[in-house]
C-alpha positions as CSV (number, residue, x, y, z in Angstrom):
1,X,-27.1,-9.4,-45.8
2,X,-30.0,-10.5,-43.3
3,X,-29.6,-13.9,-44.4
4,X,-26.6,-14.3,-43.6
5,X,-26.9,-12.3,-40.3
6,X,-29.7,-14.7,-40.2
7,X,-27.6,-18.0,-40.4
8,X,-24.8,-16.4,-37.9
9,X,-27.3,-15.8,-35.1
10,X,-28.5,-19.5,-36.1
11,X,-25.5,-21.3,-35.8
12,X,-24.1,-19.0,-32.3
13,X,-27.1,-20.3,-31.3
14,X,-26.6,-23.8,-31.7
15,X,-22.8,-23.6,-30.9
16,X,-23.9,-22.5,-27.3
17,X,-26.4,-25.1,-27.0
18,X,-23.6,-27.5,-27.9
19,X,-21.4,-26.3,-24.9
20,X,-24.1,-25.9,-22.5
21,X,-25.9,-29.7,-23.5
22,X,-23.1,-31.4,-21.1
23,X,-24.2,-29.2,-18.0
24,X,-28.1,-29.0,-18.6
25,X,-27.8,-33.4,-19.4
26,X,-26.3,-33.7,-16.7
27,X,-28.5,-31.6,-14.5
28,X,-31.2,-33.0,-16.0
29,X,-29.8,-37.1,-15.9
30,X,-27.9,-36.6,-12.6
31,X,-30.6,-34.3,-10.1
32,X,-33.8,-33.7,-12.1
33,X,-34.7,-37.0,-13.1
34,X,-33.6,-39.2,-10.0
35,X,-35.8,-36.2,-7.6
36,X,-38.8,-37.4,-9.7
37,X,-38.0,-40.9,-9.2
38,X,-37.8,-40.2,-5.5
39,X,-40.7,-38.8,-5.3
40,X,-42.3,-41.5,-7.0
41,X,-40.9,-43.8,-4.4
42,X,-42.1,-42.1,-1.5
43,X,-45.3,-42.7,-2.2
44,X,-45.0,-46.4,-2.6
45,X,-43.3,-49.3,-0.6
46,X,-40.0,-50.1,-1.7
47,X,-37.2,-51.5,-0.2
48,X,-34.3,-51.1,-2.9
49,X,-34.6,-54.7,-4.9
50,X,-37.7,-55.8,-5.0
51,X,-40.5,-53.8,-7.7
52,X,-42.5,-50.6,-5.4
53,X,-45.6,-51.3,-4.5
54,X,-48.0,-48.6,-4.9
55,X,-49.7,-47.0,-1.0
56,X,-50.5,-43.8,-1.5
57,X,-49.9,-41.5,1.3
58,X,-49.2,-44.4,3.6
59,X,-45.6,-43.2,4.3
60,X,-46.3,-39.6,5.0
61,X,-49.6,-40.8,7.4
62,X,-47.1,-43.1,8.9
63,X,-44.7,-40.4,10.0
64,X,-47.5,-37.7,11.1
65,X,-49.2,-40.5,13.0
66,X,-46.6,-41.6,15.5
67,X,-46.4,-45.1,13.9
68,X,-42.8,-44.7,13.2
69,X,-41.5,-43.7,16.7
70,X,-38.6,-42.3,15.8
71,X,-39.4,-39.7,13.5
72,X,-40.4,-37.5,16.4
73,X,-37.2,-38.1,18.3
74,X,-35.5,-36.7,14.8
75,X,-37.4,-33.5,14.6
76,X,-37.0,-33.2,18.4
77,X,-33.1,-33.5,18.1
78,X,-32.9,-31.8,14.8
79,X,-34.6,-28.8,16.0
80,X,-32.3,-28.8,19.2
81,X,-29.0,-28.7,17.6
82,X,-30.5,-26.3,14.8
83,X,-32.2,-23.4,17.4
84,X,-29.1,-23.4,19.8
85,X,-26.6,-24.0,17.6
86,X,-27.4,-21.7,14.8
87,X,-27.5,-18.2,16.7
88,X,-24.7,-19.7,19.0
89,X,-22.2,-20.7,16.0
90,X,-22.9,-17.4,14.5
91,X,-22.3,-15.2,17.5
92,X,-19.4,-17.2,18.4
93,X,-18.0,-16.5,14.5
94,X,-18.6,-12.9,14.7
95,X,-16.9,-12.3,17.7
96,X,-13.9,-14.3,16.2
97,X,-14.0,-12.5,12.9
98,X,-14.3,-9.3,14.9
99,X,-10.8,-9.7,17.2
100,X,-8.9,-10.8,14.4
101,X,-10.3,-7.6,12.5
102,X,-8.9,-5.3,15.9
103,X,-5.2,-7.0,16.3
104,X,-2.5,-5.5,15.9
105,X,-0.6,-8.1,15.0
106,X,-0.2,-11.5,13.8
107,X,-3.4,-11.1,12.1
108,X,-2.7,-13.6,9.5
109,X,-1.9,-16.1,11.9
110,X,-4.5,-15.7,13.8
111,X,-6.7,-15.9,10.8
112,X,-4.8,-19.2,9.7
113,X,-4.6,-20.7,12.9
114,X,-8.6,-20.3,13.5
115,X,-9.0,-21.5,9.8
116,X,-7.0,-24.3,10.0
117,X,-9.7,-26.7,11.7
118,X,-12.6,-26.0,9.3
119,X,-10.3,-27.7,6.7
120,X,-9.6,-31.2,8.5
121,X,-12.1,-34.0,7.0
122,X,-15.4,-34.3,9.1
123,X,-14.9,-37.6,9.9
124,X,-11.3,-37.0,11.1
125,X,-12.8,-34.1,13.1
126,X,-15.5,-36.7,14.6
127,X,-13.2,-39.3,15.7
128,X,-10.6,-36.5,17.3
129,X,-13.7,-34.9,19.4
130,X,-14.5,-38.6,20.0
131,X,-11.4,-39.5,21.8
132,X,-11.1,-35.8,23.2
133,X,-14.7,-36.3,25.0
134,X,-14.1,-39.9,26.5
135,X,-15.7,-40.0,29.5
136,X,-12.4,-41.9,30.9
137,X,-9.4,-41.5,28.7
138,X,-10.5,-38.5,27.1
139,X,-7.7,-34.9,27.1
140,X,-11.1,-33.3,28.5
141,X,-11.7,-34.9,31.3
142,X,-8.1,-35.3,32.0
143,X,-7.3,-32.2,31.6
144,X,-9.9,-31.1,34.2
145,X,-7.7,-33.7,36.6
146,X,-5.1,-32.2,36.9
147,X,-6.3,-28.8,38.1
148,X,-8.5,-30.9,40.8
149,X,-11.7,-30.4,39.1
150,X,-13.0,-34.4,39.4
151,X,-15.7,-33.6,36.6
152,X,-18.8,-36.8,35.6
153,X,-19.1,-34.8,32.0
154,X,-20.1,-37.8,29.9
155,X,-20.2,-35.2,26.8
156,X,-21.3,-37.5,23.5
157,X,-22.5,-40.7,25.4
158,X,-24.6,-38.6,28.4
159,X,-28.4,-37.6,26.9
160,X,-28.2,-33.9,28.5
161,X,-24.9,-32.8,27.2
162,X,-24.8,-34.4,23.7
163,X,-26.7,-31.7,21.7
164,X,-24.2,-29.1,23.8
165,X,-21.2,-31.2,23.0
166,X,-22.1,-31.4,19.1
167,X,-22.2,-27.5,19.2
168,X,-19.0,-26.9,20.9
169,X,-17.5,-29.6,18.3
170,X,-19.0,-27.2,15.7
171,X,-17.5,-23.7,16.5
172,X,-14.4,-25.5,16.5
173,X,-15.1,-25.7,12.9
174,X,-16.3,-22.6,12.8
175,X,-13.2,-21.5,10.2
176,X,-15.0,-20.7,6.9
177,X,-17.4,-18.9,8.4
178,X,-15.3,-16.7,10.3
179,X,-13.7,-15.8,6.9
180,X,-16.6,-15.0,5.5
181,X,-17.4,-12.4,8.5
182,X,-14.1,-10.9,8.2
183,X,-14.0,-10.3,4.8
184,X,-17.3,-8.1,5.2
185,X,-15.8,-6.7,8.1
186,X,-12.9,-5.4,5.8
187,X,-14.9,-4.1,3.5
188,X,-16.6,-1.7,6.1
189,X,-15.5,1.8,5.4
190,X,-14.2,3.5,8.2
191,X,-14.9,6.7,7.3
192,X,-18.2,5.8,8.4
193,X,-16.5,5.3,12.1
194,X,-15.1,8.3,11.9
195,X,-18.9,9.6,11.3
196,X,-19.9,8.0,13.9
197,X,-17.3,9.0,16.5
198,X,-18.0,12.8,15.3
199,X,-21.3,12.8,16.0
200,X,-20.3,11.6,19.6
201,X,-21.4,7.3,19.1
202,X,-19.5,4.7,21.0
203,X,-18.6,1.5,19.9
204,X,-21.7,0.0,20.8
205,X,-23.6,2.0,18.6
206,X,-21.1,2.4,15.7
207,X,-21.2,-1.7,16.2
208,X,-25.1,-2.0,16.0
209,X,-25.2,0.9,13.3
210,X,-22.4,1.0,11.5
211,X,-20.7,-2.6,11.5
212,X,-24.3,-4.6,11.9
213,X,-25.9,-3.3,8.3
214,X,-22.8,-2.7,6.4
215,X,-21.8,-7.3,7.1
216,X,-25.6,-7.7,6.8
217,X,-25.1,-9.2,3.2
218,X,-22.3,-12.0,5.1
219,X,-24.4,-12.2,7.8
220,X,-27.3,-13.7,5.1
221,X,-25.2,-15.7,3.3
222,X,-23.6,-17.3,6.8
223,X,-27.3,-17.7,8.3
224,X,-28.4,-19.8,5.4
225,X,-25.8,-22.1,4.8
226,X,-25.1,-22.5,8.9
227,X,-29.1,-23.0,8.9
228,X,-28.5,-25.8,6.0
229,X,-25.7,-27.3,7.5
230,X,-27.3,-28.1,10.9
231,X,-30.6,-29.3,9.4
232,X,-28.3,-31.3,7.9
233,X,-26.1,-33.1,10.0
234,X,-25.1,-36.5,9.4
235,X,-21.4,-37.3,10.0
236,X,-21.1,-36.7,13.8
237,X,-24.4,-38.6,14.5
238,X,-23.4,-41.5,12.0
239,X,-19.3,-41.7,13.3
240,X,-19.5,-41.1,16.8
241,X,-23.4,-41.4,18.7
242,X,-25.2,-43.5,16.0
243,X,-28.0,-41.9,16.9
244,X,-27.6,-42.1,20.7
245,X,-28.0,-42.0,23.8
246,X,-32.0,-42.8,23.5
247,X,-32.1,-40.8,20.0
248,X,-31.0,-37.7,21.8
249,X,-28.6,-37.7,18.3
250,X,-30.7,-39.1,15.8
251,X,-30.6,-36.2,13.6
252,X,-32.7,-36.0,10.8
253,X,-30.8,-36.9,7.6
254,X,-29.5,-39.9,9.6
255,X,-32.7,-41.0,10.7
256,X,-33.1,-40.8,7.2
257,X,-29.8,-42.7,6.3
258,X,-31.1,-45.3,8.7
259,X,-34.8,-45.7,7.0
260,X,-32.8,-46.4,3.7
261,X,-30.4,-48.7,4.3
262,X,-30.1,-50.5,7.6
263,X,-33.6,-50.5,7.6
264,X,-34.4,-51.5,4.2
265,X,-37.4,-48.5,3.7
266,X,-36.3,-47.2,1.1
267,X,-40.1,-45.3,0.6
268,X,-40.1,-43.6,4.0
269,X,-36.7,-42.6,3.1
270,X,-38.3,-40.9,0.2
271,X,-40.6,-39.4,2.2
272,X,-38.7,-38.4,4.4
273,X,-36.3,-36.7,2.3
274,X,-39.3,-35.1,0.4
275,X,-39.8,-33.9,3.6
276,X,-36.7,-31.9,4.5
277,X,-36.9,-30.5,0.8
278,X,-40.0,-28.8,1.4
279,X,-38.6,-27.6,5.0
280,X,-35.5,-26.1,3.7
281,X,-37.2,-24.7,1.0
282,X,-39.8,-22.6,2.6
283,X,-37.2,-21.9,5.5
284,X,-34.6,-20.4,2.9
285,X,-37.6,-18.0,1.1
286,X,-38.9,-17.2,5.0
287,X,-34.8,-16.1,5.6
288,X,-34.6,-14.3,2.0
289,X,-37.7,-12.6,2.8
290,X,-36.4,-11.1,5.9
291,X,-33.3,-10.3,4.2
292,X,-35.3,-7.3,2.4
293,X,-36.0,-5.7,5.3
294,X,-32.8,-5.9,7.5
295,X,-30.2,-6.6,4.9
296,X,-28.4,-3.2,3.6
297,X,-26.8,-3.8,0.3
298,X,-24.3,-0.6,-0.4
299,X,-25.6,2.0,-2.9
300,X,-29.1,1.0,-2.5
C-alpha cells in the first residue's frame, strides 16, 4: 500500500512539474537569463555588434562623475515629474473616485466616461495632447481666444511648463486608477458612518478616520504602481518632446532608450538600467514598509 501511495505522490509530482516547466523555462529563458546577460554588459563596452570589451566599473564611474552630461538632466527631470506628479495624480484620482462614489445619478456614466481615456493607446493619447497643446494651432490656446484671454502657454515645447503639461496629460489618464479607488470606496461599510455620525464626527473626520484606513489597502497598491509608472515614462518623452526643451523631458528610461540605440552604448544602457532596478527595488520595500504602519487591512 505505501508503495504504491509512494509511486502516486511520485508521478503527481512529476505531472505538475510537466505543467509548470513551460512557465518556470520561460521565466527562466525569457527574464532570468537575459537580466544576467545585462548585467554582464554593463560592466563592459558594448555597442550591440561588435564582441564587449571588458571595463570594469567604467560605465557606472562614468555616470556618477558627470562625464556623461545627461544623466544628471535625467534624474533631475525624472525626479520632477515623479515628486509632483505622484501625490498630485493620486489626489486628483481620489477626489474623482470620491464624487462618482456621492452621485446620485448617472453613476455609471460617470464612471465610464472618466474611464474611457485610460483605455486609448499611449501613443494615440501623446499625439492628441500634442496637437491639443500647440503653441499656435492648438484647441488650448484657441480655446483661451475666444474668451479674450491672449495666453504665450508654450505647454510641451516651453522648459517651465513641460513637466506641468506632462502631469495634466496624465490625470487625464487617470481612469484605472480612479477604479481602483472606487472600488475600495464601495467596499467601506457604512455602518461605520453611521458610528461616526453618532458619536457626533463630521465628514472631515469620518473622511480622515473612517474612509482614509478602510481604502488604505487601494491607496498602496495605486501609490506603487503610479510610483512605477512615472519613474517609468517613456512614450510621451520619446513621441512628442524627444527629450526636450534642453532635457527638461529627458526622462529616465528614454535617456536610457537613447544610450542603447541612437547612441550605440549599449553598456551604459546596461548600466543604466541596473540602475533603475536597484532604485525601484529599494523604493517598492521603503513603500511596503510603510504600508505596516499606516495600511489597515480589515479583521486584523
Amino acid at each position: 500500500m505505501k508503495r504504491k501511495v509512494g509511486k502516486k505522490q511520485l508521478h503527481d509530482e512529476i505531472s505538475g512539474w510537466i505543467f509548470v516547466a513551460p512557465a518556470v523555462l520561460g521565466f527562466l529563458l525569457l527574464t532570468i537569463v537575459p537580466m544576467l546577460i545585462s548585467l554582464y554588459y554593463s560592466f563592459c563596452e558594448f555597442d550591440g555588434v561588435s564582441v564587449p570589451r571588458f571595463t570594469g566599473f567604467d560605465n557606472y564611474t562614468r555616470l556618477f562623475t558627470g562625464k556623461d552630461p545627461f544623466f544628471k538632466s535625467a534624474v533631475i527631470a525624472t525626479v520632477s515629474y515623479t515628486v509632483i506628479g505622484v501625490p498630485v495624480y493620486l489626489v486628483y484620482s481620489l477626489t474623482l473616485a470620491m464624487m462618482v462614489h456621492l452621485a446620485v445619478r448617472a453613476k455609471g456614466f460617470f464612471r465610464t466616461a472618466l474611464f474611457l481615456p485610460s483605455v486609448i493607446p499611449a501613443i494615440a493619447s501623446c499625439l492628441l495632447w500634442k496637437w491639443m497643446c500647440d503653441p499656435s494651432l492648438g484647441v488650448l490656446n484657441n480655446t483661451l481666444k475666444m474668451f479674450g484671454i491672449y495666453t504665450k502657454m508654450r505647454w510641451f515645447y516651453s522648459s517651465e511648463t513641460v513637466i506641468v503639461t506632462f502631469i495634466l496629460m496624465w490625470m487625464w489618464g487617470c481612469g484605472t486608477t480612479m477604479v481602483v479607488m472606487l472600488a475600495g470606496l464601495e467596499d467601506v461599510p457604512k455602518s461605520l458612518y453611521d458610528a461616526m455620525k453618532v458619536d457626533g464626527g463630521g465628514a472631515v473626520a469620518g473622511f480622515w478616520h473612517v474612509t482614509l484606513p478602510m481604502i488604505s489597502p487601494s491607496l498602496l497598491f495605486c501609490v506603487i504602481v503610479s510610483f512605477v509608472n512615472a519613474i517609468q515614462c517613456f512614450v510621451p518623452a520619446y513621441s512628442i518632446t524627444n527629450g526636450g526643451p534642453n532635457n527638461r523631458s529627458l526622462f529616465y528610461l528614454f535617456y536610457m532608450y537613447r544610450e542603447a540605440f541612437s547612441f550605440s552604448n549599449m553598456g551604459g544602457a546596461c548600466a543604466i538600467a541596473w540602475l533603475l532596478f536597484l532604485v525601484l527595488l529599494v523604493m517598492t520595500q521603503l513603500i511596503s514598509l510603510a504600508a505596516n504602519k499606516y495600511v489597515y487591512y480589515g479583521g486584523e
